[in-house]
VMD Tcl script that builds the backbone (N, CA, C; Angstrom):
set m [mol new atoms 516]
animate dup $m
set s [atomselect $m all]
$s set {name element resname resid chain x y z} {
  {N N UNK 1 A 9.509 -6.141 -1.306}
  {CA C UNK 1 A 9.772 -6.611 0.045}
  {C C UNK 1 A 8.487 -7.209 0.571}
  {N N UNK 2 A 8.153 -8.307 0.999}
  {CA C UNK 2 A 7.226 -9.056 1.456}
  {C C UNK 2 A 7.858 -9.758 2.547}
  {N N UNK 3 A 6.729 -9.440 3.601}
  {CA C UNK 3 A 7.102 -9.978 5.081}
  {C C UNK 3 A 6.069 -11.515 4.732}
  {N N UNK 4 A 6.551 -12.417 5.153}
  {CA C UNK 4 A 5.469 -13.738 5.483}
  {C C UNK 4 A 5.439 -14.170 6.725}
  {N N UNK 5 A 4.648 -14.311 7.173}
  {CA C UNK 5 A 4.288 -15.154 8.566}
  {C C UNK 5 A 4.948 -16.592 8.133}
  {N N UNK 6 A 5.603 -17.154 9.441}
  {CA C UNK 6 A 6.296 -18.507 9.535}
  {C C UNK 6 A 6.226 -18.801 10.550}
  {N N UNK 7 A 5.671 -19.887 11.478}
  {CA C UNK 7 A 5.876 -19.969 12.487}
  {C C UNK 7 A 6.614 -21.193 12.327}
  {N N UNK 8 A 7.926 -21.553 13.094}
  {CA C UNK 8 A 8.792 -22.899 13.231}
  {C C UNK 8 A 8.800 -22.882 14.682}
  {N N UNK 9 A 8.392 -24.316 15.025}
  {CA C UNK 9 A 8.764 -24.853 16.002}
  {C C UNK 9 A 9.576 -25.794 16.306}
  {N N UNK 10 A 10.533 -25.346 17.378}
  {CA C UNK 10 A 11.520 -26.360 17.168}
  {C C UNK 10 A 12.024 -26.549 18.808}
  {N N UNK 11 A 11.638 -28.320 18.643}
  {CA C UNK 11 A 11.234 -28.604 20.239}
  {C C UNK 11 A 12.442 -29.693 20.090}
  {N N UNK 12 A 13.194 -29.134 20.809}
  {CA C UNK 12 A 14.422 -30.065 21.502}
  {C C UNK 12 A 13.988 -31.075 22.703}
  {N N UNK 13 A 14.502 -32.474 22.590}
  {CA C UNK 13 A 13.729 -33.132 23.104}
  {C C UNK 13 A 12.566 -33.866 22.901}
  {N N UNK 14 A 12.021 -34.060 21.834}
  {CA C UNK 14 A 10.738 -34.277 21.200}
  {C C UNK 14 A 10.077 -35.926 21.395}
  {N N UNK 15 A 11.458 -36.526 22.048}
  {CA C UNK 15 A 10.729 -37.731 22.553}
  {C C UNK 15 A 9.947 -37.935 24.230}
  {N N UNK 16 A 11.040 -36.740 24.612}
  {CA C UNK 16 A 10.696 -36.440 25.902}
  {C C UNK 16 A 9.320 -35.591 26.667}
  {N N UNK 17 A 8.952 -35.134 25.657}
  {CA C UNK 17 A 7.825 -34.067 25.267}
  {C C UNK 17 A 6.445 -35.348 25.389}
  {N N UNK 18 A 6.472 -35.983 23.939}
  {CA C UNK 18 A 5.477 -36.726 23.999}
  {C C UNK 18 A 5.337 -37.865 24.310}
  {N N UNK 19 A 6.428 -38.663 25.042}
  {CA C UNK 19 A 6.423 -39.315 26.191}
  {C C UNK 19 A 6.506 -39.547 27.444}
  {N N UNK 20 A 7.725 -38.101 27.688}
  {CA C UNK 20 A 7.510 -38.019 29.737}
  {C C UNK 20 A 6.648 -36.739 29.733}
  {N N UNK 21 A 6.153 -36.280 29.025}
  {CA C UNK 21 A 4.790 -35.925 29.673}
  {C C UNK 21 A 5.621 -34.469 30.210}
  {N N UNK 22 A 6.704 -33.168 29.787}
  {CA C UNK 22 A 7.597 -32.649 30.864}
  {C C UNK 22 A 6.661 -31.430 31.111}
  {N N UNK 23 A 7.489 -31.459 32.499}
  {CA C UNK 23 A 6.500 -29.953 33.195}
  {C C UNK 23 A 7.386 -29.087 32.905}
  {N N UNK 24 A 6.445 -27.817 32.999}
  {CA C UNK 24 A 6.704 -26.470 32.466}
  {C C UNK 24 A 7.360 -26.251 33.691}
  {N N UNK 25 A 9.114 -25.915 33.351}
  {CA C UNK 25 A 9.953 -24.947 34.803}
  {C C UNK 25 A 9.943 -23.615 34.489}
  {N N UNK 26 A 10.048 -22.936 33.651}
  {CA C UNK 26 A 9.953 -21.612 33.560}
  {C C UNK 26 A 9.666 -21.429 31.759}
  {N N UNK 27 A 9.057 -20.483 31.821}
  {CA C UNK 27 A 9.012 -19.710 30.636}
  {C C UNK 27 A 9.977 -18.458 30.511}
  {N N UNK 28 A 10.122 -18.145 29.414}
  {CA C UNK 28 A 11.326 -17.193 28.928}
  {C C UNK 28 A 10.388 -16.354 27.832}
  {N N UNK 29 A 10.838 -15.345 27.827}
  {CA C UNK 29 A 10.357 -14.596 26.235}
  {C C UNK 29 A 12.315 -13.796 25.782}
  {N N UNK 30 A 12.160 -13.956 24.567}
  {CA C UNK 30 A 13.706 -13.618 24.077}
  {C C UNK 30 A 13.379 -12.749 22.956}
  {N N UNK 31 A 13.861 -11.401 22.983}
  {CA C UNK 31 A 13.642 -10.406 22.002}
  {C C UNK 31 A 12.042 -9.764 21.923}
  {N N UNK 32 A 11.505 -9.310 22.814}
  {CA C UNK 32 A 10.320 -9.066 22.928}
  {C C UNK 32 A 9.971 -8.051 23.537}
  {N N UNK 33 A 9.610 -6.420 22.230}
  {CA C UNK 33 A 9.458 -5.471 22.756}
  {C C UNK 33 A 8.456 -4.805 23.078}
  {N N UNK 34 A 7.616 -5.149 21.884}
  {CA C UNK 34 A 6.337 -4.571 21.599}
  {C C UNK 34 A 5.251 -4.450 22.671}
  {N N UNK 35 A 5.085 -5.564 23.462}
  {CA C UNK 35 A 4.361 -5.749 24.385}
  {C C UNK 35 A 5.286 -6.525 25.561}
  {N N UNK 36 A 5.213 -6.178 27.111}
  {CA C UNK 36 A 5.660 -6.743 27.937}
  {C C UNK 36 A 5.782 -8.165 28.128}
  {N N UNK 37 A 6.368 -8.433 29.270}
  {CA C UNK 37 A 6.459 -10.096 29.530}
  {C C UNK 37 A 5.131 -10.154 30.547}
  {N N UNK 38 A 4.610 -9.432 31.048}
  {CA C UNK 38 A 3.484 -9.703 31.822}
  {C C UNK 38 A 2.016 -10.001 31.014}
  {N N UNK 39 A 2.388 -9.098 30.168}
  {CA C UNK 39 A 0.904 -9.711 29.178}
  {C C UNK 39 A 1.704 -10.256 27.848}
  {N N UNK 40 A 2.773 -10.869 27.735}
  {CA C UNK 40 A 2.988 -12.377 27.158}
  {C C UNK 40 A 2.417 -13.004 27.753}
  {N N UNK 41 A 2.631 -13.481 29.629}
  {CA C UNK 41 A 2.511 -14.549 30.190}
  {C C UNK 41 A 0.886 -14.623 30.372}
  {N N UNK 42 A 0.197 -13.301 30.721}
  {CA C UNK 42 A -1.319 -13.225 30.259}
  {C C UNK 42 A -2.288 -14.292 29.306}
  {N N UNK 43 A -1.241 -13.634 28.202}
  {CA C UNK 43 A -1.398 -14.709 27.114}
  {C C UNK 43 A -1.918 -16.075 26.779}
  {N N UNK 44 A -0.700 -16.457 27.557}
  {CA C UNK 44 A -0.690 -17.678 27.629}
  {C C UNK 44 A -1.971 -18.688 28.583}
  {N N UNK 45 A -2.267 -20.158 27.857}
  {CA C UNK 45 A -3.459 -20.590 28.608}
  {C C UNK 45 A -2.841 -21.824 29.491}
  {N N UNK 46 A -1.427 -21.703 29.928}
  {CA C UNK 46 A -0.444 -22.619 30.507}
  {C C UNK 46 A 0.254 -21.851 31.300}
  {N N UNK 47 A 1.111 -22.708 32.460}
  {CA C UNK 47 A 1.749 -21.778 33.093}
  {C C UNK 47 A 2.947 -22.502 33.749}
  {N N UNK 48 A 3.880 -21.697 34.343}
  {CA C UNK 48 A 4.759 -23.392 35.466}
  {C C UNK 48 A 3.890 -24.058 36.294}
  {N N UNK 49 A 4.656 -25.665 35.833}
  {CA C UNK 49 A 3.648 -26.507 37.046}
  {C C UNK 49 A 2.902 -27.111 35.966}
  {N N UNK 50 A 2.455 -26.147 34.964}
  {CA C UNK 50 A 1.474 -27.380 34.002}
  {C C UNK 50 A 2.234 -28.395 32.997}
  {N N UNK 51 A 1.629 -28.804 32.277}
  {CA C UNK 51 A 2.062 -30.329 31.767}
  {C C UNK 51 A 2.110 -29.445 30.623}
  {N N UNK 52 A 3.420 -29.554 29.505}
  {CA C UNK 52 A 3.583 -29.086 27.815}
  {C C UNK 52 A 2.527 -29.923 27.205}
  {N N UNK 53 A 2.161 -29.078 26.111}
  {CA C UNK 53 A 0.940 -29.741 25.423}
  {C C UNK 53 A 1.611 -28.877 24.156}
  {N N UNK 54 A 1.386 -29.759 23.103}
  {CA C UNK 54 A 2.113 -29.207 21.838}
  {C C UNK 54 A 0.746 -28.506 21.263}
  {N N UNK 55 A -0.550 -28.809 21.615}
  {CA C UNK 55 A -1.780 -27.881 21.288}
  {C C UNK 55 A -1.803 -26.540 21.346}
  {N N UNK 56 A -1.500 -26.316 22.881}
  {CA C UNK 56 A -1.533 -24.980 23.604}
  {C C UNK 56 A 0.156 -24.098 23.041}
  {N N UNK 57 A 0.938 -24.944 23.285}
  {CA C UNK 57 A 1.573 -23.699 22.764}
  {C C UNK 57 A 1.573 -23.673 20.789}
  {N N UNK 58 A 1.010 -24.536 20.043}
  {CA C UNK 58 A 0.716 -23.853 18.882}
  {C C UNK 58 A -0.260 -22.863 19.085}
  {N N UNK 59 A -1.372 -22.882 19.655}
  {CA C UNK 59 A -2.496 -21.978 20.072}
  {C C UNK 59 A -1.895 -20.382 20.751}
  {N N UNK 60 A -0.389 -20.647 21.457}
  {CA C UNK 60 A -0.176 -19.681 22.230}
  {C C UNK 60 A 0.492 -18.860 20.822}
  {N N UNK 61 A 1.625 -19.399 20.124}
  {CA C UNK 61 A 2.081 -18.951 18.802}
  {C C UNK 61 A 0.899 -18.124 17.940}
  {N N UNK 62 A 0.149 -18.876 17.880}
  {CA C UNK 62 A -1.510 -18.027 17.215}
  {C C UNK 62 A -1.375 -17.107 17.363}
  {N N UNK 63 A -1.855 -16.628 18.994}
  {CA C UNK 63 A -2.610 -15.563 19.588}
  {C C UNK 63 A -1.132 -14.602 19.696}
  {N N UNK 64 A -0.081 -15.083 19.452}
  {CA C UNK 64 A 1.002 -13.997 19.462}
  {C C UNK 64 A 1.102 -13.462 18.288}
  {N N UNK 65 A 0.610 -13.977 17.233}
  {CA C UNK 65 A 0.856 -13.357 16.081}
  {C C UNK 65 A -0.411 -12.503 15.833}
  {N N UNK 66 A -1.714 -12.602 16.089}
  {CA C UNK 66 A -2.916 -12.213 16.500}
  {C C UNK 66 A -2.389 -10.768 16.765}
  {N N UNK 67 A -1.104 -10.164 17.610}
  {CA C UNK 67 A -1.205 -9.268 17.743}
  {C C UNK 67 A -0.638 -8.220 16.914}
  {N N UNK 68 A -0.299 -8.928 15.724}
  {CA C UNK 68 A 0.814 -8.386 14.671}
  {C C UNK 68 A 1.542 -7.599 14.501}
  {N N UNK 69 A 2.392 -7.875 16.011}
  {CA C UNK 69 A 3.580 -7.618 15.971}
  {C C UNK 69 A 4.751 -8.187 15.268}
  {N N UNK 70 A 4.815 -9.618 15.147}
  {CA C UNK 70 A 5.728 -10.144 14.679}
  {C C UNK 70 A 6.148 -10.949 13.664}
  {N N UNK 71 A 6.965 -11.341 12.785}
  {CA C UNK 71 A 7.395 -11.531 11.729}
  {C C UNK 71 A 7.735 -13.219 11.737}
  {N N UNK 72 A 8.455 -13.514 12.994}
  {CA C UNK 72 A 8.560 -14.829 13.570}
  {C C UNK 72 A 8.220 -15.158 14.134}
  {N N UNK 73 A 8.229 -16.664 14.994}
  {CA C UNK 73 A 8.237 -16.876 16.301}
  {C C UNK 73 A 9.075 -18.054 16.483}
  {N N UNK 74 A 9.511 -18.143 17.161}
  {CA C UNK 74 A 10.687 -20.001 17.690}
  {C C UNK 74 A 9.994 -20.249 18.625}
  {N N UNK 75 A 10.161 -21.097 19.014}
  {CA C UNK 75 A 9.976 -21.998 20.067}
  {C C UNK 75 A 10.607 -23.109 20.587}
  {N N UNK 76 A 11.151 -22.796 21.633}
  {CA C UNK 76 A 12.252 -24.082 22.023}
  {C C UNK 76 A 11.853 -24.435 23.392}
  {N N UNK 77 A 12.015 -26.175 23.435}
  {CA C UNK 77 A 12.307 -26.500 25.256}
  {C C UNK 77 A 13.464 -27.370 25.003}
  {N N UNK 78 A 13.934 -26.865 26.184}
  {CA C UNK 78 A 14.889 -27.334 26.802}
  {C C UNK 78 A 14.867 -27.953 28.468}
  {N N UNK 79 A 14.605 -28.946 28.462}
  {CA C UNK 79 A 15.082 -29.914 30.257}
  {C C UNK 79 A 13.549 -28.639 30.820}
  {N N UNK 80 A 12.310 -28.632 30.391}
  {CA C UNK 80 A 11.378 -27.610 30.758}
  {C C UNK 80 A 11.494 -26.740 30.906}
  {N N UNK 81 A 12.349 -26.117 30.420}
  {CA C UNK 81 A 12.559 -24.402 30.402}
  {C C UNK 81 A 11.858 -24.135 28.454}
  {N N UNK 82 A 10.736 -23.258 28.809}
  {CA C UNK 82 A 10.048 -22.882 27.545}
  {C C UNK 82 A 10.512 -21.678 27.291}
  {N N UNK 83 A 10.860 -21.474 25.801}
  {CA C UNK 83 A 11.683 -20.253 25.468}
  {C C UNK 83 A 11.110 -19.972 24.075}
  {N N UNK 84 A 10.433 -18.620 23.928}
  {CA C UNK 84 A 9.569 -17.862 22.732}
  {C C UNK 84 A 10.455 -17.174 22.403}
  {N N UNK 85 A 11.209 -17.217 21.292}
  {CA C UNK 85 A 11.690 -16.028 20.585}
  {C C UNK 85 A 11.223 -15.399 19.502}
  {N N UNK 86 A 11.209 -14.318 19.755}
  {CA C UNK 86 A 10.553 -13.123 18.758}
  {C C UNK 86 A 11.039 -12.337 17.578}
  {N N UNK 87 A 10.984 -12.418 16.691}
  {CA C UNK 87 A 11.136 -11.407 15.528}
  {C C UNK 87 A 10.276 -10.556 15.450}
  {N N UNK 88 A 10.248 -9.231 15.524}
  {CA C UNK 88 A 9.377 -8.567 15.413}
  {C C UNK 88 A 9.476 -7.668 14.360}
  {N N UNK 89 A 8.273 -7.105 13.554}
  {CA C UNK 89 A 7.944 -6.086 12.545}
  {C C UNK 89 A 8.693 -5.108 12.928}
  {N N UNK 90 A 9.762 -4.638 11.640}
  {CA C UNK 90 A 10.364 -3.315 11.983}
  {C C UNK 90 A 9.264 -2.291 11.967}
  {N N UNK 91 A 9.708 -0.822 13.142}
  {CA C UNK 91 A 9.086 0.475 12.743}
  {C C UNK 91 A 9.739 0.891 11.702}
  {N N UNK 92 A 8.532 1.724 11.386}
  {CA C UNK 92 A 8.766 2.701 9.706}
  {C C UNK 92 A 9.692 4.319 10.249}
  {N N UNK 93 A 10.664 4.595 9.959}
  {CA C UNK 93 A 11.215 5.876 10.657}
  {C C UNK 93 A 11.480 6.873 9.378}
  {N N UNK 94 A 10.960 6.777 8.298}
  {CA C UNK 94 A 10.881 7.669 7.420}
  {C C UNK 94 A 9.675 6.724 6.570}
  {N N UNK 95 A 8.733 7.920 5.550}
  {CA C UNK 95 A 8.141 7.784 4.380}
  {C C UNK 95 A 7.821 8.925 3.701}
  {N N UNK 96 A 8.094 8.324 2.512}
  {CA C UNK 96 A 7.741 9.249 0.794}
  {C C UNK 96 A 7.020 8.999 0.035}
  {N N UNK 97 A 6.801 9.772 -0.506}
  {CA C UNK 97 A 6.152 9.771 -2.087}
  {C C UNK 97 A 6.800 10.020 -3.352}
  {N N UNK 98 A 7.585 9.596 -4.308}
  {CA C UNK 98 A 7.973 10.298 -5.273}
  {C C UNK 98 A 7.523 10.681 -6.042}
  {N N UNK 99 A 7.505 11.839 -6.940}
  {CA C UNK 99 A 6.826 11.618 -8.134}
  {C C UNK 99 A 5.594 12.201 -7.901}
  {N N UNK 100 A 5.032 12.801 -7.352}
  {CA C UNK 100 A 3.808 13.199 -6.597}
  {C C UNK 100 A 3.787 14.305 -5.414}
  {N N UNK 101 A 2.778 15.264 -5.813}
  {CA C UNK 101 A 2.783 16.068 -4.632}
  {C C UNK 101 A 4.035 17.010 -4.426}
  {N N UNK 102 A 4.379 17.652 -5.000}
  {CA C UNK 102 A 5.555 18.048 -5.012}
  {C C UNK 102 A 6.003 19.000 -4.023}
  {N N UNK 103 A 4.749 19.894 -3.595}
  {CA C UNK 103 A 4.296 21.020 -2.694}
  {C C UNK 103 A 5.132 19.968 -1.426}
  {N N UNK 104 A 5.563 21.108 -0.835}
  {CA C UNK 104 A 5.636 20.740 0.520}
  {C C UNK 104 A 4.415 20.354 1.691}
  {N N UNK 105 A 3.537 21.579 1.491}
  {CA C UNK 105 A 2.099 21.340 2.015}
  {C C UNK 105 A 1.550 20.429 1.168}
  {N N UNK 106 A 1.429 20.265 0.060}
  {CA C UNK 106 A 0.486 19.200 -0.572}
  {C C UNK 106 A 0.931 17.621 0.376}
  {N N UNK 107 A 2.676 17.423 -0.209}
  {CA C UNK 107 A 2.813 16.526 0.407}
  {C C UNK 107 A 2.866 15.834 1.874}
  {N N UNK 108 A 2.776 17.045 2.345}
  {CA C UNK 108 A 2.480 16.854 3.959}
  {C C UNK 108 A 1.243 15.997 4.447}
  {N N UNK 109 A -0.256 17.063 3.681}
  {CA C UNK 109 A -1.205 16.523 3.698}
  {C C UNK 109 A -1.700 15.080 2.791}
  {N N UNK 110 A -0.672 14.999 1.970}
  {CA C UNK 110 A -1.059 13.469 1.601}
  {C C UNK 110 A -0.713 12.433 2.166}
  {N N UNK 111 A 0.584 12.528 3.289}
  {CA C UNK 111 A 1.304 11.525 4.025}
  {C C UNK 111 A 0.590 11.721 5.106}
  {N N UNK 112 A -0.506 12.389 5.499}
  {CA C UNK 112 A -1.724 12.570 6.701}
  {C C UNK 112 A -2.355 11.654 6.163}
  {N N UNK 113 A -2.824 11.413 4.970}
  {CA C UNK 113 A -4.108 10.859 4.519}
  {C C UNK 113 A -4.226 9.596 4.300}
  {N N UNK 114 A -2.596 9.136 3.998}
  {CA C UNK 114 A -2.093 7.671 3.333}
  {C C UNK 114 A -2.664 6.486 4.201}
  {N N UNK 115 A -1.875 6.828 5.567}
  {CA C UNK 115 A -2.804 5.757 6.392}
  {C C UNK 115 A -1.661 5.268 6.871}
  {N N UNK 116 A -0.203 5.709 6.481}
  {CA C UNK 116 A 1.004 5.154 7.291}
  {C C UNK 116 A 1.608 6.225 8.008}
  {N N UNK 117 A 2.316 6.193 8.872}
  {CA C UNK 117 A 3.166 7.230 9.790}
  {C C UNK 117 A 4.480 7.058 10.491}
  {N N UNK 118 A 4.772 7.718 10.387}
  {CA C UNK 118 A 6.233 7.313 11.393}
  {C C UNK 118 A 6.092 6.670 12.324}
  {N N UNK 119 A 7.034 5.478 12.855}
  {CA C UNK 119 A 6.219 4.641 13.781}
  {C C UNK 119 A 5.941 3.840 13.635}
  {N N UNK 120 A 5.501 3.350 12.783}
  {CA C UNK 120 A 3.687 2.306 12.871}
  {C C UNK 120 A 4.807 1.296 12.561}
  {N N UNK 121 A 4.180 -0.045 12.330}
  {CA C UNK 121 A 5.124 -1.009 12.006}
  {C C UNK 121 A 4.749 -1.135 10.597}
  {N N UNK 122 A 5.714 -1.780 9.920}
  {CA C UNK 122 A 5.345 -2.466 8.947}
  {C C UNK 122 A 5.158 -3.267 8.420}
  {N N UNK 123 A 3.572 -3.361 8.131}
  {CA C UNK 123 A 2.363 -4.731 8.051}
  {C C UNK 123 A 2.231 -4.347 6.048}
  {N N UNK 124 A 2.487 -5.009 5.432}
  {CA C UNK 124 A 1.498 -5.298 3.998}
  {C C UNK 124 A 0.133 -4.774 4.009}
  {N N UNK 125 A -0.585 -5.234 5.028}
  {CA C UNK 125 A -1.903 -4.878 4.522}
  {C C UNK 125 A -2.089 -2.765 4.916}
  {N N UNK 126 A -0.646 -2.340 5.376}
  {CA C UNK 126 A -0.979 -0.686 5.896}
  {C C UNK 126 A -0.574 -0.520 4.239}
  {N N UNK 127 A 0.606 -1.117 3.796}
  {CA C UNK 127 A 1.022 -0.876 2.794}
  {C C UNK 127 A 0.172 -0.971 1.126}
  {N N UNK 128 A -0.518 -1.825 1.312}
  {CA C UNK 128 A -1.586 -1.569 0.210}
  {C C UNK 128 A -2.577 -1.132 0.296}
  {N N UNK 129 A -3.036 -0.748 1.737}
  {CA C UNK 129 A -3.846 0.378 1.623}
  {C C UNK 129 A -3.700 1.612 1.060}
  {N N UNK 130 A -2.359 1.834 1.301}
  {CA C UNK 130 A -1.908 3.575 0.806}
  {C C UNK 130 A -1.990 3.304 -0.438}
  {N N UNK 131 A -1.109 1.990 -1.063}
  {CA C UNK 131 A -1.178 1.848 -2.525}
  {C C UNK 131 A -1.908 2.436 -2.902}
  {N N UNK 132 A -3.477 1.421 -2.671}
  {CA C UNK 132 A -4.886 1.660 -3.115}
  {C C UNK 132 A -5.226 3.316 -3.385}
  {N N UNK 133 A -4.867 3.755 -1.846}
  {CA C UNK 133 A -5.442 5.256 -1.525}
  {C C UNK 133 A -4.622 5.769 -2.985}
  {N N UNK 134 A -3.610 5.719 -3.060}
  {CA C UNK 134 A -2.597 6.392 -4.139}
  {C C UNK 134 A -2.938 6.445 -5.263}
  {N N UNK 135 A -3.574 5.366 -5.584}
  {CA C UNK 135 A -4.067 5.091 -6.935}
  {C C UNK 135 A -5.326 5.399 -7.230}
  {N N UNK 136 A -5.830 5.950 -5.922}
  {CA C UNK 136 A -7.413 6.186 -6.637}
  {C C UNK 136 A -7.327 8.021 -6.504}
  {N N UNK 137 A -6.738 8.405 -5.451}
  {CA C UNK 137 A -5.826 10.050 -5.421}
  {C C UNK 137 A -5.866 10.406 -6.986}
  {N N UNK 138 A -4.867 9.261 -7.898}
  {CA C UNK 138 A -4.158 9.927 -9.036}
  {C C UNK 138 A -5.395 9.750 -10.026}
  {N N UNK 139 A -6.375 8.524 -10.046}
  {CA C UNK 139 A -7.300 8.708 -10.604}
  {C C UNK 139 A -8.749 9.813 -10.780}
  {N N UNK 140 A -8.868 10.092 -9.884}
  {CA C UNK 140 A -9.487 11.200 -9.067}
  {C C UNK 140 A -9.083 12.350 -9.768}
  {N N UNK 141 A -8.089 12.551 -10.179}
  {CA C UNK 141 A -6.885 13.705 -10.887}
  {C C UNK 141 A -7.302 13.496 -12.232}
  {N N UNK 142 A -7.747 12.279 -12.442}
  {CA C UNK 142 A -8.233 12.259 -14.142}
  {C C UNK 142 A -6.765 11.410 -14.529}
  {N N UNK 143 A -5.715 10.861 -13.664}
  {CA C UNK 143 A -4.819 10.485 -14.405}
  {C C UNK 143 A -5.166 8.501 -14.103}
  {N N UNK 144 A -4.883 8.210 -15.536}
  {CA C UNK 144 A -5.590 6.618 -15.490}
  {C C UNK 144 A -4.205 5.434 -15.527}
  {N N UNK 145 A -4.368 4.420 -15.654}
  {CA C UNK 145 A -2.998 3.725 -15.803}
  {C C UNK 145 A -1.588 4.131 -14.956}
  {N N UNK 146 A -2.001 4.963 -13.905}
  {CA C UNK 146 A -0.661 5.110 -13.188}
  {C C UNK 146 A -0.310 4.216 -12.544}
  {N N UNK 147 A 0.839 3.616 -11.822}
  {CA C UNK 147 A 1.474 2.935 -11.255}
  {C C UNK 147 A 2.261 3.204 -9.987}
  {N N UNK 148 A 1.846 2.747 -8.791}
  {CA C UNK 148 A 2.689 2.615 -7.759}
  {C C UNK 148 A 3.110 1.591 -7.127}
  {N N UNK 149 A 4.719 2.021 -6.902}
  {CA C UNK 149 A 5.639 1.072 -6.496}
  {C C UNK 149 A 6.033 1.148 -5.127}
  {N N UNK 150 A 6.247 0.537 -4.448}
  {CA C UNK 150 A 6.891 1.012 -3.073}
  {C C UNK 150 A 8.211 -0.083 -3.040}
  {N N UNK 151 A 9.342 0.820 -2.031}
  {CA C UNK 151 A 10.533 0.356 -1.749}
  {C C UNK 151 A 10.514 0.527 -0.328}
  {N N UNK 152 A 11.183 -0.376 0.016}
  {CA C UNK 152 A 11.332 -1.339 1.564}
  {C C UNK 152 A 12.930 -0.876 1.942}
  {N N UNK 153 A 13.297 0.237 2.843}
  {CA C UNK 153 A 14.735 0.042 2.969}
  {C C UNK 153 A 15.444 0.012 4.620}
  {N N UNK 154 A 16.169 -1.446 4.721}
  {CA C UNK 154 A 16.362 -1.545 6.109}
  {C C UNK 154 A 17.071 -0.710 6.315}
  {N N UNK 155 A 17.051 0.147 7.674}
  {CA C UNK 155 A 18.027 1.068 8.287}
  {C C UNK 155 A 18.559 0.486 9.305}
  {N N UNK 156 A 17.886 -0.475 10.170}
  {CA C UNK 156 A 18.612 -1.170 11.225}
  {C C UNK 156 A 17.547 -2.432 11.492}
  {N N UNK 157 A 18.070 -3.812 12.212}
  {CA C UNK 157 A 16.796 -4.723 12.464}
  {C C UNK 157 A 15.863 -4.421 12.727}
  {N N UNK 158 A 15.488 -2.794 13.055}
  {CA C UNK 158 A 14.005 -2.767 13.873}
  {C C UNK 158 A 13.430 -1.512 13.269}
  {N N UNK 159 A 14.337 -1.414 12.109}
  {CA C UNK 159 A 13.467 -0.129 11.547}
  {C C UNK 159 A 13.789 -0.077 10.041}
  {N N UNK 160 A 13.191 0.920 9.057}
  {CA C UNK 160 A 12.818 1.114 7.565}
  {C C UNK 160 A 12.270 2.029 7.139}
  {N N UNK 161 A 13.107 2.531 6.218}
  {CA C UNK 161 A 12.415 3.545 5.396}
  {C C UNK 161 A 11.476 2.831 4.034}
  {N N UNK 162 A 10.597 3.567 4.018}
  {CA C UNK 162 A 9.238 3.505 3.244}
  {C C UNK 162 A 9.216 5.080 2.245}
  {N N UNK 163 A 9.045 3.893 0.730}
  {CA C UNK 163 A 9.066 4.965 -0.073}
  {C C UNK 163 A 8.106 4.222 -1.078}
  {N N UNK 164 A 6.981 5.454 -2.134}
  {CA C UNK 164 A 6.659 4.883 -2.601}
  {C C UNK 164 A 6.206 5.513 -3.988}
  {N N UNK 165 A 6.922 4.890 -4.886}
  {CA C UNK 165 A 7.443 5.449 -6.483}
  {C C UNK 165 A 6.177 5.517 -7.106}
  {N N UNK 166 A 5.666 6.704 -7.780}
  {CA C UNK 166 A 4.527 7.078 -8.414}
  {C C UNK 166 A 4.739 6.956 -9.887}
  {N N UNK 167 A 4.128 6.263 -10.820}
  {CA C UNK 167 A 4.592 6.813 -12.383}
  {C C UNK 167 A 3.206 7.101 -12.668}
  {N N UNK 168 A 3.049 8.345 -13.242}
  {CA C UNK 168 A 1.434 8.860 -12.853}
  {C C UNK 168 A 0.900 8.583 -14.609}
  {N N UNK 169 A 0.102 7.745 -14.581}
  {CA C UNK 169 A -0.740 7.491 -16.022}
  {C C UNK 169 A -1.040 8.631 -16.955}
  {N N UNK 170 A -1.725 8.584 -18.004}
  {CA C UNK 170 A -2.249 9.337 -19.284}
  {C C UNK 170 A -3.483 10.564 -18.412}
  {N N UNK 171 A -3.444 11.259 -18.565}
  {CA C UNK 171 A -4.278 12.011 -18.441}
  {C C UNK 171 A -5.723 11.987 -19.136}
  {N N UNK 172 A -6.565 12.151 -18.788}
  {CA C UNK 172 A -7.986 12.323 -19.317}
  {C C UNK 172 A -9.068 13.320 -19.365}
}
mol reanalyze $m
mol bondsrecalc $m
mol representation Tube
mol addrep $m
C-alpha cells in the first residue's frame, strides 16, 4: 500500500482566470478535518476581494500538504467561488506485529517503541521507520536476513488497520 502525493488542479473556467483577471467571492474548504477552516484560511496568502493568481494558490496547495495531513487536494473555481477539497490520510485504529513478540508484555512494549500508535495517521515515512526499528530489534537478537512486511487494511475512508508480518532470519 503506498500513499503518493498528487496534487490536481482543476480550474473551471480557465480562460476566465487568465484573462478576466476573477476576484475571489468566497472560499470553501470541502472534507476538511484535521485542522479547522480558520487556520485553513490563516493559511492562505489571498483572501476575498483579491485577484486569483494561479501562483498563490499552487503555493497555498504546498503549504497544505506541508502539513501532512493529506493524500489529495482539488481545486476548483467556479463564477469566483474557490473550493479546496481534501483527501485526507486515514487514522491507524489498530496495529500488529506477527510473528514476533509473542508475550503479551513483550508485545505491548514493542508497539511502545515502534514509533506508530493508534491514531496517528498514516504517513510511509512512520511506516518505515518501524520497519527499520524492526529489523534492527531482530538483528540485535542475533537473527540476520529477516524480513518485514507490512499490510495496509481499509476499515473505513478514514481509517486502517496496520499490520506488520515478521519472517525472522537465520540465527547467529
Amino acid at each position: 500500500f503506498s500513499i503518493m502525493k498528487r496534487v490536481v488542479l482543476l480550474f473551471l473556467f480557465i480562460p476566465l482566470i487568465l484573462f478576466a483577471r476573477v476576484t475571489i467571492k468566497e472560499i470553501k474548504f470541502q472534507d476538511l478535518h484535521s485542522i479547522s477552516n480558520d487556520i485553513a484560511l490563516d493559511t492562505l496568502t489571498f483572501d476575498t476581494g483579491d485577484i486569483l493568481s494561479e501562483k498563490e494558490i499552487n503555493s497555498a496547495v504546498k503549504t497544505f500538504y506541508k502539513f501532512g495531513y493529506f493524500n489529495d487536494i482539488l481545486v476548483k473555481v467556479n463564477s469566483g467561488i474557490l473550493t479546496f477539497e481534501f483527501k485526507e490520510k486515514p487514522s491507524i485504529i489498530s496495529i500488529d506485529v506477527k510473528n514476533y513478540k509473542t508475550q503479551d508484555d513483550d508485545k505491548k512494549e514493542l508497539l511502545q517503541k515502534i514509533g506508530i500508535k493508534k491514531g496517528d495517521l498514516l504517513k510511509d515515512s512512520k511506516i518505515k521507520s518501524a520497519k527499520e526499528f524492526l529489523l534492527k530489534s531482530l538483528e540485535d537478537e542475533g537473527l540476520i536476513d529477516s524480513i518485514v512486511e507490512y499490510d495496509v487494511k481499509k476499515i473505513t475512508d478514514s481509517s486502517v488497520s496496520l499490520t506488520f508480518n515478521v519472517q525472522k532470519g537465520k540465527e547467529i
